[in-house]
N, C-alpha and C positions, 0 to 999 in steps of 0.2 A: 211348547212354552210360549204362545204365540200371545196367547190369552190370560198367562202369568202374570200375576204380580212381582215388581221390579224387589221386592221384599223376598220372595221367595227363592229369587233365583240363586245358584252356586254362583260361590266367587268367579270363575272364569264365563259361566254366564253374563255376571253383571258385569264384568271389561268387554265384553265384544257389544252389549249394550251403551258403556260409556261411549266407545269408539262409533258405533252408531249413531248415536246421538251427536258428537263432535262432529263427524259429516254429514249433516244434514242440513240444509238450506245456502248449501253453495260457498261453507267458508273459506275464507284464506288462510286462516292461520289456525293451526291445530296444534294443541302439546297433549303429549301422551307421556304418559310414568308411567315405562315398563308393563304394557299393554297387555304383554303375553304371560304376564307373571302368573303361575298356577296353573297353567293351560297344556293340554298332554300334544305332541309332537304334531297329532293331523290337525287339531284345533289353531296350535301357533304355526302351522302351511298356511294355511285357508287366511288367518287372518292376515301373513306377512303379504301373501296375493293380492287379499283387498287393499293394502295401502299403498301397495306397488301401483294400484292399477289408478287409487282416487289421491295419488301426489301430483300427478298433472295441473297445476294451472296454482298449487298451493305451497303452501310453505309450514312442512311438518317437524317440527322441535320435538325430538325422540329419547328420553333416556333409557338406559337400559345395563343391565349387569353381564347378559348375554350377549358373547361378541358373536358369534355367528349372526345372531338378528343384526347389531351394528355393521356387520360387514355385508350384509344381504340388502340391506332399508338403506344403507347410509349413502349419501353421494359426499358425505365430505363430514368425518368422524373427528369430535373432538374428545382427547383423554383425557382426565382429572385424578389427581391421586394427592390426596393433603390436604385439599382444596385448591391445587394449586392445577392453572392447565399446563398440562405438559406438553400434547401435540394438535395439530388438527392438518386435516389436508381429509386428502380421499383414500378408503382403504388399502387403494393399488400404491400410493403414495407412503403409507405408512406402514407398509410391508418389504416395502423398497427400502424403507431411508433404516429402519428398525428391526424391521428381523433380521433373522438370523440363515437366511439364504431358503436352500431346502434341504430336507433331511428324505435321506435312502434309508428306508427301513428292510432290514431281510430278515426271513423265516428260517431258522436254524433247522438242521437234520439234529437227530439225538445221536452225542457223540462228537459233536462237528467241533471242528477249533476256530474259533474266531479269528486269531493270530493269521492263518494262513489269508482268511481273506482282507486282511487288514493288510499284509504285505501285498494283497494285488491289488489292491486301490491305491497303496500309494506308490506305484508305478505312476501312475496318472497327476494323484494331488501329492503331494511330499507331506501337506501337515494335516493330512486327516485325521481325524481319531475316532473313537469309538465313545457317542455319546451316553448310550444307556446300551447294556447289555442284562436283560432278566427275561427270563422262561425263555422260549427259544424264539423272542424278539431281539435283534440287533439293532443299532441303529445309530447312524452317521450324519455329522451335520457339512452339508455343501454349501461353501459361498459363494455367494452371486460371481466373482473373479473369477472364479474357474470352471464359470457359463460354459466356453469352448470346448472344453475338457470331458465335459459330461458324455458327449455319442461314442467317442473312440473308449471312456470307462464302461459305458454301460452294455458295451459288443464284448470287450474282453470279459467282464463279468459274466454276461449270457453264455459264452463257450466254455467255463469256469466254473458254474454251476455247483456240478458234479463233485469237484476237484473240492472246492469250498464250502461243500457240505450245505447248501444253500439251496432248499425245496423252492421260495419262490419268492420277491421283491419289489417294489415300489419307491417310487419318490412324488413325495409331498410338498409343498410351497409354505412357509409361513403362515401360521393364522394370526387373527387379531386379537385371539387370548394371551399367546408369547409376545406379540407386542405390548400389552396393557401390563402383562406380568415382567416385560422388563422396564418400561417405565414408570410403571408403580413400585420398584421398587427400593427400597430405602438407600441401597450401596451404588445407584445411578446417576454418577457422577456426570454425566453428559445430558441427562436430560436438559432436551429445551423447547421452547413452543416454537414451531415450525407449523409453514402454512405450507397449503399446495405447490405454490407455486416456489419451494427448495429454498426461500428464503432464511435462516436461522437468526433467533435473538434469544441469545445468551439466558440462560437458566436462573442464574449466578446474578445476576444484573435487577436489581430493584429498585424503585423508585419510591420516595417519600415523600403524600403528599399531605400537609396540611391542611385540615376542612374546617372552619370558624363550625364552633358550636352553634348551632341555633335551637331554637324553642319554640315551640306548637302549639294554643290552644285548644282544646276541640271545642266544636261549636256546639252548644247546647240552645234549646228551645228556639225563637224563631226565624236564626241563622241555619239550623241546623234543620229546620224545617224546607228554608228557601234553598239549600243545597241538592238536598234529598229531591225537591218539587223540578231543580235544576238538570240533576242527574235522569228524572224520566225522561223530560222534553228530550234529551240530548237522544237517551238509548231511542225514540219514538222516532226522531228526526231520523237517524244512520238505519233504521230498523225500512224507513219509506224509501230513503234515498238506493238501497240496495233491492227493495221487491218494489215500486211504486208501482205495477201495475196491478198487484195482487191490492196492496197497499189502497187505491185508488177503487178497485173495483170494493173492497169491503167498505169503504165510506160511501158509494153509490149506493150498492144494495141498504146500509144502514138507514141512510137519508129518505129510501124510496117508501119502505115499510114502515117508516114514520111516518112521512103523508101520507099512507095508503091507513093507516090506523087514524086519522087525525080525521081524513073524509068521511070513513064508517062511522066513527062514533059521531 
């Protein structure tokens, strides 16, 4: 596709082109809409790599509906849900202050009673429960509170095995999906915008401000002209002041090829 027409390309060709083209000649600021949108799993690797590797020295404004890419890309995620923001810090931040700890998922034997291994966990936690049980997934939510708890549960669980019908188990950490899904939604009463740094300002809390109407002509004919003649000079000016020396060398060579044409003829 190297020789492609940008017309021809698939939708996910033509985002790893946009994205291309947004890193080129050494910006600073880059935004991307959901970059990876339509892109099959090794295509959205490869790209999350490249912007891992070209955020060095920049500053990339990311949206995206996918929390895994925001929790992979993000150094410091902000939530939105109503239009309103909810939270922003950095994912390890927002998994802390927001989830829901971690969940033990066990593999059930056919046959097996949940009941019994629910009584031997809460040997360890008293108010554990049993968050989802279908096909022969079980599965338990642990709060961060009973951090300490967790080695001495998960030795007696290992010898217990057997006994609670339990083929084989795991624990997982909060992702940034359950976070967005419980602050996006509608019965979360506690949401608030919180920064990295644990600060909290109240959800509940609005401000009303009054902004004087004002009114805008647009400029037509030779205003709109001197704007437009205003707006090149500007992009021409920031365009030298960031390459001058590429900038410099194309006005030499221009200037030289014009004397050298002016002597011939």
């Amino acid at each position: 596709k190297r020789n492609a027409q940008s017309h021809t390309l698939s939708g996910g060709m033509k985002r790893k082109l946009s994205i291309a083209i947004a890193l080129c000649g050494g910006s600073k600021v880059v935004l991307c809409d959901e970059p990876t949108s339509g892109m099959d799993p090794a295509a959205r690797r490869v790209l999350w790599n490249l912007l891992q590797q070209e955020k060095v020295g920049r500053t990339i404004l990311l949206s995206t509906h996918f929390m895994d890419e925001a929790d992979i890309l993000g150094d410091r995620v902000a939530i939105m849900a109503g239009g309103e923001l909810k939270a922003l810090g950095s994912p390890f931040f927002l998994k802390k202050k927001f989830g829901r700890g971690y969940r033990l998922i066990c593999v059930k034997k056919q046959g097996s009673d949940p009941g019994q291994l629910t009584e031997l966990l809460r040997k360890h936690i008293a108010e554990i429960e049993v968050e989802t049980n279908i096909g022969t997934e079980l599965s338990y939510v642990l709060k961060n509170e009973y951090l300490h708890k967790f080695q001495a549960m998960l030795a007696d669980l290992e010898e217990h095995t057997e006994q609670c019908g339990i083929s084989s188990y795991g624990i997982t950490l909060s992702t940034m999906e359950e976070v967005f899904m419980r602050l996006g939604s509608d019965d979360n009463s506690e949401s608030s915008a919180i920064a990295g740094n644990g600060h909290i300002s109240n959800g509940n809390a609005h401000t009303t401000v009054d902004c004087p109407e004002e009114s805008y002509s647009l400029a037509t004919g030779n205003p709109l002209l001197f704007n437009q003649i205003k707006a090149m000079f500007s992009k021409k000016y920031l365009s030298f002041i960031r390459a001058w020396k590429i900038s410099t060398l194309q006005t030499t060579l221009s200037m030289f090829y014009i004397i050298m044409i002016i002597v011939i003829v």
